[in-house]
C-alpha distance (Angstrom), angle and dihedral (degrees) to the residues before:
residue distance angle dihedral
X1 . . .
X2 3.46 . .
X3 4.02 121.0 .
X4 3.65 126.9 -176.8
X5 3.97 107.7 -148.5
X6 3.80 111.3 -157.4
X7 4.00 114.2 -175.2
X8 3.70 115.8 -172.2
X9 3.43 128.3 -137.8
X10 3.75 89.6 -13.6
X11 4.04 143.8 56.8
X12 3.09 109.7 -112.6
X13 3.55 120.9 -144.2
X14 4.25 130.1 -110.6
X15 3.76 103.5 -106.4
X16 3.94 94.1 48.5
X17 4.19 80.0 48.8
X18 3.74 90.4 47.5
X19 3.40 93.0 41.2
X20 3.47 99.6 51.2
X21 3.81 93.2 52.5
X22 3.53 89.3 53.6
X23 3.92 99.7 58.8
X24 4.04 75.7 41.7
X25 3.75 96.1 62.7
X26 4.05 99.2 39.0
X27 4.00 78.8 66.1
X28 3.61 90.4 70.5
X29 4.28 88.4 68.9
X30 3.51 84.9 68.6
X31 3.81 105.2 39.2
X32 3.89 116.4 18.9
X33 3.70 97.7 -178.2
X34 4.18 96.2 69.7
X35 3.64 114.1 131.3
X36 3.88 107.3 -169.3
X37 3.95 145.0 -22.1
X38 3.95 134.5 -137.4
X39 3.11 111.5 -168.0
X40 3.95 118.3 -168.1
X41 4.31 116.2 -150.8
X42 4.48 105.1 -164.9
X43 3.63 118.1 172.8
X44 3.59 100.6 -156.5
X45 4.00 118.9 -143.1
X46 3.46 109.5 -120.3
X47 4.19 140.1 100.2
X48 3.86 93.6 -112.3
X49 4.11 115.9 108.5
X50 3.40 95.4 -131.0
X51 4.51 102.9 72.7
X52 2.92 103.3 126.6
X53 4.03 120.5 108.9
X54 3.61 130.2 -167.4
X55 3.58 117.7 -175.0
X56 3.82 122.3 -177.5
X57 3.95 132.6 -176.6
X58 3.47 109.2 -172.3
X59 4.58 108.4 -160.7
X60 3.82 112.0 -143.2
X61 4.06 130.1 163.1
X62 3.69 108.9 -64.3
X63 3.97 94.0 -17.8
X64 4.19 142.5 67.5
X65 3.36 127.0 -155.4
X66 4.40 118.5 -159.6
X67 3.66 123.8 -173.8
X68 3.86 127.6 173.5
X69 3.61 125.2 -158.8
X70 3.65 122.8 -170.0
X71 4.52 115.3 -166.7
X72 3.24 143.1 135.0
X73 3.70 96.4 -84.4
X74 3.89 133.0 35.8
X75 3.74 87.7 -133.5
X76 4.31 91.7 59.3
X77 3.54 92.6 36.6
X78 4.41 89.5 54.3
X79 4.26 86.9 42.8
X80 4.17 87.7 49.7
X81 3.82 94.7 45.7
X82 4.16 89.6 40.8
X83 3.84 89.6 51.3
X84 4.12 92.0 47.9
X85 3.94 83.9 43.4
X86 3.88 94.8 59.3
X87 3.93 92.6 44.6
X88 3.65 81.7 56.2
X89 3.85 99.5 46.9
X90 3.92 92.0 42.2
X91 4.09 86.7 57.2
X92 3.69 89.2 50.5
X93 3.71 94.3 48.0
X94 4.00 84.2 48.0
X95 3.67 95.6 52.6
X96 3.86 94.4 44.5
X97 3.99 81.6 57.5
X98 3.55 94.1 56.3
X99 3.39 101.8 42.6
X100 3.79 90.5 45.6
């Protein structure tokens, strides 16, 4: 699959990259027909713990899904938003079986 990585106002570095586009491809298990990825990497300015914000839009026929995840590190925040993703995808696939 191909993902897009976006970091903001930083570089980010090649194992949070590779990492990301790991989580990214295990999504394809649950949903086969996916198309492509952006992913979006924000460090938001403030003196809480949790700045870090993942957000992901996942392109599929006829449909988009987006979640954003906001933790203490990019690496939770892209395992939360993966884990919401393939609830998503898995209720598509069951609707698509329905219908069909």
């Amino acid at each position: 699959m191909k993902v897009n990585a976006q970091s903001v106002n930083f570089v980010a570095d090649g194992k949070l990259i590779d990492f990301i586009q790991k989580k990214m491809d295990k999504l394809e298990l649950f949903y086969d027909k996916i198309i492509g990825a952006d992913v979006y990497l924000k460090v938001d300015n403030t003196n809480a713990k949790e700045n870090k914000i993942v957000e992901i839009m996942v392109l599929v026929p006829r449909d988009k899904f987006m979640v954003k995840k906001q933790c203490k590190s990019f690496e939770e925040a892209v395992d939360s938003a993966c884990s919401s993703l393939e609830r998503q995808l898995v209720k598509k696939k069951e609707k698509q079986r329905e219908s069909a």
